[in-house]
C-alpha positions in Angstrom: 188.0 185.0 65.0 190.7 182.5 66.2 193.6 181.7 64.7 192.8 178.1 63.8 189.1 179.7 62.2 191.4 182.0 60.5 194.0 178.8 59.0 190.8 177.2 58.2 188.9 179.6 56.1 192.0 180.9 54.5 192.4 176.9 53.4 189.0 176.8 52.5 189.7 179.7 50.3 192.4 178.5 48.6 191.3 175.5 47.8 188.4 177.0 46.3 190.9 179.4 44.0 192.5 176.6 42.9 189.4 174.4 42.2 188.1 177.6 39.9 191.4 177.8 38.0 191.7 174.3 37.6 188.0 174.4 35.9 189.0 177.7 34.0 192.2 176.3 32.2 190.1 173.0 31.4 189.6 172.6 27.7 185.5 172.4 28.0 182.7 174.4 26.5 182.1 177.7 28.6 178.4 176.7 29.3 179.4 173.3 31.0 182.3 175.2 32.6 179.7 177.7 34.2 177.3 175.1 35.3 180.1 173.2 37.0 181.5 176.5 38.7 178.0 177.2 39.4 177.4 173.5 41.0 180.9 173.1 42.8 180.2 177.0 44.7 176.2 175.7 45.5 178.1 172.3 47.3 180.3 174.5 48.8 177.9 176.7 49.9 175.9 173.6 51.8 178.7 172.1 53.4 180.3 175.2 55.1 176.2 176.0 56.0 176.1 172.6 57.9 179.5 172.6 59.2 178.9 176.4 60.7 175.1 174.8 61.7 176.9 172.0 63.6 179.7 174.2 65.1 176.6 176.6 66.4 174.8 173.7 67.5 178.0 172.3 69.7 178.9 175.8 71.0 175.3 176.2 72.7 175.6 172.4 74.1 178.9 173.0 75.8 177.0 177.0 77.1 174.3 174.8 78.0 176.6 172.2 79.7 179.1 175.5 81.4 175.4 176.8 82.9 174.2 173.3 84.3 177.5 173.0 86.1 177.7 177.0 87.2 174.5 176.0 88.7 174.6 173.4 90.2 178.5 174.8 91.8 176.4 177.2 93.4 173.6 174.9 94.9 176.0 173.1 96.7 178.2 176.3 97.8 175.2 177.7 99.3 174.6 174.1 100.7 177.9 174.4 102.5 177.8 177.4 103.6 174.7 176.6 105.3 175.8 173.8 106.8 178.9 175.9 108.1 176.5 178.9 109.4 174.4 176.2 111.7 177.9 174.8 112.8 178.8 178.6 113.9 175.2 179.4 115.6 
């Protein structure tokens, strides 16, 4: 893992401490304290699922984008190469 995944989850992480403390110092009933722990973590839980969804989705667009051009690099190496063969012959 990079350092800026490592900055963000560690973010991420604290701001979910400090959510959960915040609720747990709150003067409310311990059922509705639960259920709200219980909501805020499913949330959570969805948005770092689409944001790691998205960030896996972009990271095979730019391998599929790094191939296309790999490719096509060599097409037109072997095209010159060619062309610099018949020149010798």
């Amino acid at each position: 893992m990079n350092s800026t995944g490592k900055v963000l989850l560690a973010i991420i992480g604290a701001a979910a401490a400090g959510a959960i403390i915040g609720m747990l110092v709150a003067p409310e009933k311990g059922s509705d304290l639960r259920k709200k722990i219980a909501d805020t973590t499913g949330d959570w839980s969805n948005q770092l699922s689409q944001l790691l969804a998205q960030g896996k989705e972009q990271l095979q667009n730019l391998k599929n984008t790094a191939t296309n051009q790999a490719e096509n690099l060599t097409g037109e190496s072997e095209d010159r190469f060619n062309k610099v063969r018949e020149r010798v012959s």
